[in-house]
Each structure stands twice: as structure tokens, then as C-alpha cells.
C-alpha positions in Angstrom: -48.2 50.5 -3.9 -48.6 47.9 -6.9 -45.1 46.1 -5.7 -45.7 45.7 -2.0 -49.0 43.7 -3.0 -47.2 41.8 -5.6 -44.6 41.1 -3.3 -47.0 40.2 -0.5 -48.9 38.0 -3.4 -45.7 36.2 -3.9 -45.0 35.3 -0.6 -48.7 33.9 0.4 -48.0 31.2 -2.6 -47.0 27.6 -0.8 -43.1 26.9 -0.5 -42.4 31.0 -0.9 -40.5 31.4 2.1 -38.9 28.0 1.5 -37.6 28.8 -2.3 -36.2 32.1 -1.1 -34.5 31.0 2.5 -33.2 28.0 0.1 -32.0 30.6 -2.4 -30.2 32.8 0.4 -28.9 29.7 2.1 -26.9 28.3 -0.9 -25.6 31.7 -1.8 -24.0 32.5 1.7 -22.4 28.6 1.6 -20.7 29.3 -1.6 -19.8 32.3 -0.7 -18.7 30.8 2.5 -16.9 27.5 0.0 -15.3 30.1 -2.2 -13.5 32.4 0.4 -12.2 29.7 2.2 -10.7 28.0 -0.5 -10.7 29.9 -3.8 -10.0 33.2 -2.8 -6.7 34.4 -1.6 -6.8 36.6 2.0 -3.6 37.6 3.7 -4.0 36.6 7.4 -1.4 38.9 8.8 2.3 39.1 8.9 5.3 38.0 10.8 7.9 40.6 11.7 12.0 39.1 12.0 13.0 39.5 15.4 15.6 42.2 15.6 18.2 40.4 18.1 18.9 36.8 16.4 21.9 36.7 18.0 21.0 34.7 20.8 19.2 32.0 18.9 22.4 31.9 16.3 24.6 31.5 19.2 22.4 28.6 20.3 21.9 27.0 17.1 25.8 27.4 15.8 27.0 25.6 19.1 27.4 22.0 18.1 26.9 19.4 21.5 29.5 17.5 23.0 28.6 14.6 24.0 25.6 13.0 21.4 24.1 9.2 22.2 21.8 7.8 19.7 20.6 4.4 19.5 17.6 2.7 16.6 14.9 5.0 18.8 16.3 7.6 20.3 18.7 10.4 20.5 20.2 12.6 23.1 22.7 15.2 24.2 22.8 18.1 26.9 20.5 20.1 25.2 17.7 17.6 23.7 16.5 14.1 24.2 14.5 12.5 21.7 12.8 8.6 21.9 10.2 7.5 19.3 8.1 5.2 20.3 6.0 2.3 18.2 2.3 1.7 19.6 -0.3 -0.5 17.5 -3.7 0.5 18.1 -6.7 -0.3 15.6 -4.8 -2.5 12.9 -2.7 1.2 12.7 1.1 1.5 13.5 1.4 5.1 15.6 4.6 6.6 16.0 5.5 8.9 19.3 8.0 11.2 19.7 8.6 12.3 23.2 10.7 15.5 22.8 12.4 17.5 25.5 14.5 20.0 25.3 16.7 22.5 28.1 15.4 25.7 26.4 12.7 27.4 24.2 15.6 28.5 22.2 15.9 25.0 20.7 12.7 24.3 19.1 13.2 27.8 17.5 16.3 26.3 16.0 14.2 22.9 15.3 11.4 24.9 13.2 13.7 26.9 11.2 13.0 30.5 13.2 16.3 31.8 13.0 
């Protein structure tokens, strides 16, 4: 019974609630810091498709017919054109990208 008034003693003192809300609060945001950057966590993983075939076949067959110029690029699978805009003293670069399958930006990222 001596704790509970000691601990009711405690908190009836000025700033109490403040020094131990302030206490818990900086404990859960490094906690929070360190697990988001310090400590290593394995999101999930990624299983290799079992067919590749069809996205080898894609990416091993080499376009006929290829026209690039300074800003663009294009053939009967993808057409590419950058574009320069200048907004805000900054130089921003677009790349309009469009391409006759899904099979091809596989092949861009490096899934097969």
C-alpha cells in the first residue's frame, strides 16, 4: 500500500505527467528513428516467375526498323521523346514513354 501512495505522491508534484509523457514520447521516436533506419527488417520476397520464356522471346528479338534523332527514339515496339521544360530557374527533363506491350518495360527494368 506504501507504493501506490508514493506513486500517487509522485504524480500530484507540478510537470509529473509532463516529465513522464516526455519520457515515453522520446522513447517510442527513437525507437520509431532506429527501426526505420538502423535496424535491418526483411519486407518480403520476390519469387522468379516460372515461364520466362515469353519475356526472353520478347527481349532477344532485336527491332527492325529503329529511328532516333537528338530527343527521341522509336521502333515498332517503343517510342521514346525527352522533353526539356524550364520551370523555377530548374531545367526538368520528360520522358514520354510508350510502349506496344507490358512485356517491354519488364525487359526495360531488368525482370527477366
Amino acid at each position: 500500500m506504501n507504493s501506490i501512495n508514493q506513486i500517487t505522491e509522485f504524480f500530484k508534484k507540478p510537470f509529473a505527467y509532463a516529465a513522464v509523457f516526455g519520457t515515453l514520447l522520446t522513447s517510442v521516436n527513437g525507437y520509431v528513428l532506429l527501426k526505420t533506419f538502423m535496424i535491418p527488417t526483411v519486407q518480403g520476397y520476390v519469387e522468379e516467375a516460372q515461364d520466362n520464356s515469353y519475356y526472353e522471346n520478347v527481349a532477344s528479338t532485336a527491332p527492325e526498323e529503329v529511328q532516333t534523332t537528338e530527343n527521341s527514339y522509336s521502333d515498332e515496339n517503343i517510342r521514346i521523346s525527352i522533353s526539356t521544360v524550364r520551370t523555377n530557374d530548374t531545367d526538368v527533363y520528360i520522358a514520354d514513354v510508350k510502349v506496344s506491350s507490358a512485356a517491354y518495360l519488364t525487359c526495360i527494368l531488368g525482370l527477366t
